[in-house]
One Martini backbone bead per residue (centre of mass of N, CA, C, O) as a GRO file, in nm:
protein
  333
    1UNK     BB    1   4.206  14.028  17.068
    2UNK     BB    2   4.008  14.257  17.062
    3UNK     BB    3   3.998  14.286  16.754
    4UNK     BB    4   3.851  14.007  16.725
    5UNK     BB    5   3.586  14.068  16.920
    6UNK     BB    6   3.462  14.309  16.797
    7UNK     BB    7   3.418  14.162  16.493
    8UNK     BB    8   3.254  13.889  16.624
    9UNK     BB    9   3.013  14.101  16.731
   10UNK     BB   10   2.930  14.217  16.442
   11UNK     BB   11   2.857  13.949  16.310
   12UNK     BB   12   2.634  13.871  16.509
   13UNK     BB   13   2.457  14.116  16.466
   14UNK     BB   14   2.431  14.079  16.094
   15UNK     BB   15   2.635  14.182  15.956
   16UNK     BB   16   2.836  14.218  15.675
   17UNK     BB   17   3.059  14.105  15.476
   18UNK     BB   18   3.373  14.222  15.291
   19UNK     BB   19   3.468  14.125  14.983
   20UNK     BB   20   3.783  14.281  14.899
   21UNK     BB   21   3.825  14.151  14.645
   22UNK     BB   22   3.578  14.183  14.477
   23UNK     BB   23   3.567  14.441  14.463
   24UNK     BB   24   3.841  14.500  14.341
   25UNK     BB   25   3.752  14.368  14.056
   26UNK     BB   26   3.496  14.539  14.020
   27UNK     BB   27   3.650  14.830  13.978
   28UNK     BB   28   3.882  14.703  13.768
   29UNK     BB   29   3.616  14.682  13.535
   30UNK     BB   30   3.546  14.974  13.532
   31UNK     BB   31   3.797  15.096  13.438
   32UNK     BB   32   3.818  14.916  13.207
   33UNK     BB   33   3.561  15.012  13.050
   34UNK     BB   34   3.633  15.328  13.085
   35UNK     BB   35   3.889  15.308  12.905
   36UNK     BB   36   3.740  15.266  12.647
   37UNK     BB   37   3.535  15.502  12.647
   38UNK     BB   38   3.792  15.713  12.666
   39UNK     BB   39   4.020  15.578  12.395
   40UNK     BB   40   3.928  15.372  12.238
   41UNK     BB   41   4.021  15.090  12.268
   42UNK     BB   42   3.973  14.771  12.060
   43UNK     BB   43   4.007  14.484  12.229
   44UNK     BB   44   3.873  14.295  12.031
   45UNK     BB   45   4.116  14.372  11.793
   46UNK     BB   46   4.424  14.415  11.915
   47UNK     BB   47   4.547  14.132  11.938
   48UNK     BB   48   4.533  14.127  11.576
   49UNK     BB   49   4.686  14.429  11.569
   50UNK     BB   50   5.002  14.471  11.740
   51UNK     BB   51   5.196  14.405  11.520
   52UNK     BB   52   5.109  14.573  11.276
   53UNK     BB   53   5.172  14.825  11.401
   54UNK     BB   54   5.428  14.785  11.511
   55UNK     BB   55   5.579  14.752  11.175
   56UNK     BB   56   5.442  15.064  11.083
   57UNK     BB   57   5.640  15.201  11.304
   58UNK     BB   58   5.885  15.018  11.224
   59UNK     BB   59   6.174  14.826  11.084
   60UNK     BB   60   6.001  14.561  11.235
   61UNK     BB   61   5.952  14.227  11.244
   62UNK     BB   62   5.634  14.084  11.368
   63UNK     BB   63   5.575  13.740  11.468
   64UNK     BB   64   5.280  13.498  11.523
   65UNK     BB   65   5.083  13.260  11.632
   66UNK     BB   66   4.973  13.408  11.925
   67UNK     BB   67   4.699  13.625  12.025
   68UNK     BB   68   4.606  13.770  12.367
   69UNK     BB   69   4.335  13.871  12.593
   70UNK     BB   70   4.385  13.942  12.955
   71UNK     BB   71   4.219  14.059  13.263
   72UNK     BB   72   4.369  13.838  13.453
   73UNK     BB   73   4.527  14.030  13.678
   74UNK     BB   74   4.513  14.220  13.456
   75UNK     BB   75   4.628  14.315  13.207
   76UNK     BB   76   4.705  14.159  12.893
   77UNK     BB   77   4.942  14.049  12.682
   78UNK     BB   78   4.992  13.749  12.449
   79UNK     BB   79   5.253  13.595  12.331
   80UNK     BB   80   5.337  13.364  12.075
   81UNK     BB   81   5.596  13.311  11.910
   82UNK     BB   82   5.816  13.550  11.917
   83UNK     BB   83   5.938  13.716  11.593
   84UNK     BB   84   6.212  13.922  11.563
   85UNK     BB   85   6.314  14.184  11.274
   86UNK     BB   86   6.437  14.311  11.019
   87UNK     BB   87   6.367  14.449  10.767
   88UNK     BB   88   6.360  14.392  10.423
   89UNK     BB   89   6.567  14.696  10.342
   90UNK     BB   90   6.628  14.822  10.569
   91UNK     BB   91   6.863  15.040  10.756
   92UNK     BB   92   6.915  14.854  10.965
   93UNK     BB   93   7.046  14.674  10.815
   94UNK     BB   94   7.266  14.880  10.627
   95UNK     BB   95   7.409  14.970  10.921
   96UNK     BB   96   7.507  14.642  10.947
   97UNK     BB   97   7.808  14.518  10.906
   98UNK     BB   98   7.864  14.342  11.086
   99UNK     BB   99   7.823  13.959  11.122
  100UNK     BB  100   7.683  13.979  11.406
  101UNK     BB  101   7.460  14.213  11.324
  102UNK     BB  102   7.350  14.064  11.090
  103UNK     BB  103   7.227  13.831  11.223
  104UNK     BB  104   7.074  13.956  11.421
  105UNK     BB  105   6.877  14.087  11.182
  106UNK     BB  106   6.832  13.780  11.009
  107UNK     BB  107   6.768  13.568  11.265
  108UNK     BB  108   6.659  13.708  11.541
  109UNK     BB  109   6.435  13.686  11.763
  110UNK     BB  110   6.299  13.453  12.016
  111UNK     BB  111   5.988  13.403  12.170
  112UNK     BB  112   5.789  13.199  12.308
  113UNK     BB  113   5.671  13.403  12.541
  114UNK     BB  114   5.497  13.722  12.581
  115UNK     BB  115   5.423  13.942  12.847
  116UNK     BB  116   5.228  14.274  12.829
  117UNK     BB  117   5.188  14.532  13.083
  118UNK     BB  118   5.016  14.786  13.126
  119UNK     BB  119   4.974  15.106  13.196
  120UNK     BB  120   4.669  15.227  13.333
  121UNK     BB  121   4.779  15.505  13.339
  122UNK     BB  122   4.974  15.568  13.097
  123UNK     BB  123   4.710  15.553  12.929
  124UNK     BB  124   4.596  15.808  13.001
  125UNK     BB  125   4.849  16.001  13.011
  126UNK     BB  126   4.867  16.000  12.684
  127UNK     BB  127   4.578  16.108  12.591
  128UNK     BB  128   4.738  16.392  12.708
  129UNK     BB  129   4.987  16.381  12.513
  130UNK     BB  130   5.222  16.420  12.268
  131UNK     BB  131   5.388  16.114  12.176
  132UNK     BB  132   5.309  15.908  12.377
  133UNK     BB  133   5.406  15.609  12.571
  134UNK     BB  134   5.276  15.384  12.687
  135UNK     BB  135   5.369  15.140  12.934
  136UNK     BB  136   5.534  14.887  13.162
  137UNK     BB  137   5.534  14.507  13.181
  138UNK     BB  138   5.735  14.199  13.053
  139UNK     BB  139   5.779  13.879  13.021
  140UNK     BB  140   6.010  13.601  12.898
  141UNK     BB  141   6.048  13.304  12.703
  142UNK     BB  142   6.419  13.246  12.644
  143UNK     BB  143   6.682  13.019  12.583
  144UNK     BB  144   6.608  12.878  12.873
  145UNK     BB  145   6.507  13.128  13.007
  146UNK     BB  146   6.437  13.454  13.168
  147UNK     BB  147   6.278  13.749  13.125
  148UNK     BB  148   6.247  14.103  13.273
  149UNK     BB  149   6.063  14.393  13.272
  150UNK     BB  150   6.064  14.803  13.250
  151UNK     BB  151   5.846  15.087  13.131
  152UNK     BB  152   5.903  15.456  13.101
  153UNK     BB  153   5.781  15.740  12.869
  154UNK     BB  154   5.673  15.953  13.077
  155UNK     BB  155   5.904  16.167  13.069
  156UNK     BB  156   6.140  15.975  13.219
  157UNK     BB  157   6.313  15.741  13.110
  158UNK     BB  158   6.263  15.388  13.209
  159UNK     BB  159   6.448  15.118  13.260
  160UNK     BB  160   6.431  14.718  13.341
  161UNK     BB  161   6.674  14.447  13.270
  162UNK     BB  162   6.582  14.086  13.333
  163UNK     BB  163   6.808  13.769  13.341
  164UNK     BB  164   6.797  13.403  13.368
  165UNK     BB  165   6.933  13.117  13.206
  166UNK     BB  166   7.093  13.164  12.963
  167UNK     BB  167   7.160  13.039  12.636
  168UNK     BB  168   7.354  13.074  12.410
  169UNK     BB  169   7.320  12.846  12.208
  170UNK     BB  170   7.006  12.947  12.144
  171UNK     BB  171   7.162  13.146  11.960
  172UNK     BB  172   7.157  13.185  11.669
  173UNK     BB  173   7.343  13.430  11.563
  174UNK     BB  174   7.561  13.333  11.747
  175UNK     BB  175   7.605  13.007  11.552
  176UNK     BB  176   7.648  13.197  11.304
  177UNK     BB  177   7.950  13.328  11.412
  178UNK     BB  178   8.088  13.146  11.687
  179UNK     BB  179   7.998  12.930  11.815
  180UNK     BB  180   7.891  13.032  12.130
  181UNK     BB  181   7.911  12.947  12.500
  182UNK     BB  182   7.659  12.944  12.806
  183UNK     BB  183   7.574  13.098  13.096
  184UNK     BB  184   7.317  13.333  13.216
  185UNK     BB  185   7.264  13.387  13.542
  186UNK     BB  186   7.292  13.697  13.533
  187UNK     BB  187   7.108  14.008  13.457
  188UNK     BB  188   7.133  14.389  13.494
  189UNK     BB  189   6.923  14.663  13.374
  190UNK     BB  190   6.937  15.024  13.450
  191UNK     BB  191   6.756  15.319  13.340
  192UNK     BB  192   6.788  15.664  13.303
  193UNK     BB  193   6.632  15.942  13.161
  194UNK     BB  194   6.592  16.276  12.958
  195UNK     BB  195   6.453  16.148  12.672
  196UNK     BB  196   6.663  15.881  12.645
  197UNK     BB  197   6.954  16.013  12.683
  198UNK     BB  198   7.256  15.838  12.728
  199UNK     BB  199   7.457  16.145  12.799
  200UNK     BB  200   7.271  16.125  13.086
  201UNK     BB  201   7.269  15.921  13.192
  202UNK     BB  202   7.164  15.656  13.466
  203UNK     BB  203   7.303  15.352  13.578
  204UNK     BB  204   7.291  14.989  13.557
  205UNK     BB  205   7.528  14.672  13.552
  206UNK     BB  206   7.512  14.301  13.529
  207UNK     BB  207   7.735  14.014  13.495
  208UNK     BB  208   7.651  13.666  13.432
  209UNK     BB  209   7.885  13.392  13.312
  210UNK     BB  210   7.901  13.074  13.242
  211UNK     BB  211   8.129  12.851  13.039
  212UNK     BB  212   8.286  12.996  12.852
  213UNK     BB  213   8.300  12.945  12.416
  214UNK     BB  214   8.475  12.870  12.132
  215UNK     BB  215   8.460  12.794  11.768
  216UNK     BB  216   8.663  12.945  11.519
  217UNK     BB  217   8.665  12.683  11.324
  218UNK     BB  218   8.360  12.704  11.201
  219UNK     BB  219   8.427  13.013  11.000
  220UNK     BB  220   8.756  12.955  10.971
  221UNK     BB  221   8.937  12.940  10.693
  222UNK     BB  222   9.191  12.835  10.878
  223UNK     BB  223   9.407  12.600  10.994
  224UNK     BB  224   9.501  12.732  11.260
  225UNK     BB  225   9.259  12.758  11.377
  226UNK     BB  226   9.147  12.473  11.330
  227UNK     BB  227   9.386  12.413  11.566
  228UNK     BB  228   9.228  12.513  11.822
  229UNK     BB  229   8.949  12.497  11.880
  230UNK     BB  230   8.834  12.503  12.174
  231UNK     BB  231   8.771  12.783  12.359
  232UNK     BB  232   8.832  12.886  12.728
  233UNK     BB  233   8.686  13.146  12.950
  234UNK     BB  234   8.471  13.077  13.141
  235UNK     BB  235   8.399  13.372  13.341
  236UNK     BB  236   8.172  13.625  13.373
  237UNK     BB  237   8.248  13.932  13.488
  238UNK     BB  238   8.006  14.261  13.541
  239UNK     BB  239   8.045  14.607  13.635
  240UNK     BB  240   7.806  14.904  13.645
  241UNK     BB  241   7.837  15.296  13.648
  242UNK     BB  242   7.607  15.502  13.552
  243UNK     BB  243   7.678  15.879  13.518
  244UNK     BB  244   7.599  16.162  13.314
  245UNK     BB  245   7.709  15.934  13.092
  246UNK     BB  246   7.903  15.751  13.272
  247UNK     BB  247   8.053  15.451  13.254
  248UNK     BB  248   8.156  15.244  13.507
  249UNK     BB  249   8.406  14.986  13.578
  250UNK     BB  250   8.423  14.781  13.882
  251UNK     BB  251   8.378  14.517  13.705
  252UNK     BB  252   8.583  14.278  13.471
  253UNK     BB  253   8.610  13.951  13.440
  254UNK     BB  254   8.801  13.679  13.344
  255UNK     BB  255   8.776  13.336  13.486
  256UNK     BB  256   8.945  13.014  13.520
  257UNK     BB  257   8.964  12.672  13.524
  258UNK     BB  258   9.165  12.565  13.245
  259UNK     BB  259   9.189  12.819  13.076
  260UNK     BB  260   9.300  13.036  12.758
  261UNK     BB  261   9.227  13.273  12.953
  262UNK     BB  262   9.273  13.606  13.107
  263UNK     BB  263   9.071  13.891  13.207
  264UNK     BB  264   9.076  14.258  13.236
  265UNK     BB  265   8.919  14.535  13.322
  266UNK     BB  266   8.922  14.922  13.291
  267UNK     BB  267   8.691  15.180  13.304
  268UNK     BB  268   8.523  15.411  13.029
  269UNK     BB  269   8.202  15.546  12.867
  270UNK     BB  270   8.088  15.762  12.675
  271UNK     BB  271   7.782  15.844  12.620
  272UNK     BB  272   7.551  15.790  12.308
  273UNK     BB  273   7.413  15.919  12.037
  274UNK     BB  274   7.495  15.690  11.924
  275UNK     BB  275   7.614  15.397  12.082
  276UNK     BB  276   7.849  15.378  11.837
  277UNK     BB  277   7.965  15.671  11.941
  278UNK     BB  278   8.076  15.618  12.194
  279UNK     BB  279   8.344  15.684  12.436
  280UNK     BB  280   8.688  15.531  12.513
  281UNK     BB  281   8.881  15.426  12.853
  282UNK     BB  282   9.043  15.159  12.794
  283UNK     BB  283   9.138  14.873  13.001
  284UNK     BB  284   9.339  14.563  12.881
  285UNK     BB  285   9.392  14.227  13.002
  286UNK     BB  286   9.597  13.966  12.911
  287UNK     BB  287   9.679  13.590  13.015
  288UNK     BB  288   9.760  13.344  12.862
  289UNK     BB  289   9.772  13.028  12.721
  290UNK     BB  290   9.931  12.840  12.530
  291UNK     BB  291   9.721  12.836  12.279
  292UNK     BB  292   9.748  13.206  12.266
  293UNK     BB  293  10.058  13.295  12.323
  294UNK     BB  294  10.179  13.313  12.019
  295UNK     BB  295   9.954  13.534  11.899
  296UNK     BB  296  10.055  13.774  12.111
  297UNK     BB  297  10.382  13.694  12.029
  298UNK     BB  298  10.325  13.844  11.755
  299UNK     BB  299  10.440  14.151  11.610
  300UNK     BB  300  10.186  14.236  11.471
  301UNK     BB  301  10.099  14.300  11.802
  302UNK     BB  302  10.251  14.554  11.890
  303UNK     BB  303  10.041  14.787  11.800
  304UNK     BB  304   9.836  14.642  12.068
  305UNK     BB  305  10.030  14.524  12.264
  306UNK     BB  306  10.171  14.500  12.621
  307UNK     BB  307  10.434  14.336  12.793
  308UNK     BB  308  10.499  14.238  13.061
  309UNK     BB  309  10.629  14.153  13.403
  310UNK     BB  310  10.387  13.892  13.393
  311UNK     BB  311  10.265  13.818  13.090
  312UNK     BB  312  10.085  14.032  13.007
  313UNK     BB  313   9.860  14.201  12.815
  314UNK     BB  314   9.808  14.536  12.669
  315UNK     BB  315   9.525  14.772  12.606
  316UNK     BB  316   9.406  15.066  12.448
  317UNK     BB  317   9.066  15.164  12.405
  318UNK     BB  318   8.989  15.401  12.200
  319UNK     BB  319   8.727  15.592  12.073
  320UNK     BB  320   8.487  15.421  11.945
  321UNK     BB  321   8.264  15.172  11.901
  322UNK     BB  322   8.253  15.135  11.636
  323UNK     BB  323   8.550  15.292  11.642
  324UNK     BB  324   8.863  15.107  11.763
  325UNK     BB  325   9.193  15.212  11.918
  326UNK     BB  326   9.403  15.047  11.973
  327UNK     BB  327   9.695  14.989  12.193
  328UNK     BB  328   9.954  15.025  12.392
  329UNK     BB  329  10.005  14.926  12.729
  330UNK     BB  330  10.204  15.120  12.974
  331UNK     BB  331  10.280  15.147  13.275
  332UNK     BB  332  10.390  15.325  13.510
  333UNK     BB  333  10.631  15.342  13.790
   0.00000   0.00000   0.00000
């Protein structure tokens, strides 16, 4: 009370009131100013230069309705109906075999709305490193919710990456391929590392997705799978931490009510660059039932699972991922 009587009488007195926001934006056009005379950057056609750019130093093309600049609450890019895919005859696409990954790189990937907030401070300090990239933060709008994170690629890598409410049906990639379906209701992915290395990184992982399903005889054409119907996998929880390249998974489970199998992992994944040849020491535990338990009680499948005495079949999955070698696990006594 007493400090709000003293400030009211400095008032009396005939003081100038000071506004601090106003102050504070003044203040921010002026850096903001002083920033493009110093690093020359053309705000003024940045707008409809940032995607052909963006296309001229990666193998990916970038399209959109519409890019423009906003300087109000900070700096901002503003891109409508973006359009992210691998170039036509690039490397990217001739070395994506497997036709889930061909697909996501021919079918690509769409965000309603994109906006990306420059880190004013590593934009200066870009100015003066050699090759170095100045970072920022994400949001946006994409397959029915929301995705949001941050990177800073100035000394140590650090990347950060949220999203919640993701339909998977509306991945056409995924439909393309798979017509699986599902809510991610939460993801979140975090990594550091110094120079962006993989194989020493640290970061967290974790996943939630509600109500997987998808249906193998939309592009299976063998009588059999089309006999399957559409499969439930219930929900999917997954997480993990990663230290110096070892990602460790704490839970990471699939089940529910009604599901046509149950299944749990086990184990670590040693992380390398690239992604697809890190080395895996997973354990997959598979609980089926009736439509499903067939398939694994085939022979044929001898050679990947062992059936133990609780009805589940288990498999040790060694090698890297792009290349995994399942086997049969059986547990010691």
């Amino acid at each position: 009370m007493r400090m709000r009587k003293i400030k009211q009488n400095e008032n009396a007195k005939g003081k100038p009131k000071v506004n601090r926001i106003q102050v504070g934006y003044a203040l921010f056009s002026l850096t903001v100013f002083a920033l493009v005379l110093v690093t020359k950057i053309p705000f003024d056609r940045f707008g409809g230069r940032v995607l052909v750019e963006l296309s001229k130093a990666t193998q990916i093309d970038f399209d959109a309705s519409d890019v423009n600049i906003s300087f109000i609450l900070g700096p901002r890019v503003i891109i409508k109906n973006l359009q992210i895919r691998a170039r036509s005859g690039s490397k990217m696409r001739q070395d994506n075999k497997s036709e889930l990954q061909q697909a996501l790189v021919t079918e690509g990937i769409t965000f309603e709305e994109f906006v990306f907030r420059p880190s004013i401070l590593q934009l200066i300090q870009a100015q003066f490193k050699k090759d170095a990239m100045p970072g920022g933060s994400f949001s946006a709008d994409a397959f029915g919710g929301e995705i949001s994170g941050s990177f800073s690629m100035i000394g140590k890598v650090e990347t950060e990456i949220y999203a919640k409410n993701i339909s998977l049906s509306r991945v056409r990639a995924l439909q393309h391929t798979s017509s699986i379906k599902g809510l991610i209701n939460e993801l979140g992915f975090e990594m550091s590392s110094q120079r962006g290395r993989l194989g020493i990184a640290d970061g967290e992982l974790s996943i939630a997705v509600k109500g997987l399903e998808f249906n193998p005889g939309v592009f299976v054409n063998d009588n059999f799978v089309k006999s399957l119907g559409i499969l439930k996998f219930g929900d999917l929880s997954l997480k993990g931490n990663a230290k110096k390249g070892r990602l460790r998974f704490n839970q990471a489970t699939l089940k529910g009510k009604g599901t046509d199998l149950e299944a749990d992992l086990d184990g670590e994944v040693k992380l390398s660059d690239p992604i697809n040849r890190s080395s895996m020491d997973l354990i997959v535990r598979v609980t089926p039932r009736d439509k499903l338990r067939p398939i694994l009680e085939n022979p044929l499948l001898s050679s990947v699972f062992a059936k133990d005495a609780r009805g589940r079949f288990a498999t040790k999955l060694e090698g890297s991922i792009g290349a995994p070698k399942p086997k049969p696990y059986k547990p010691g006594p």
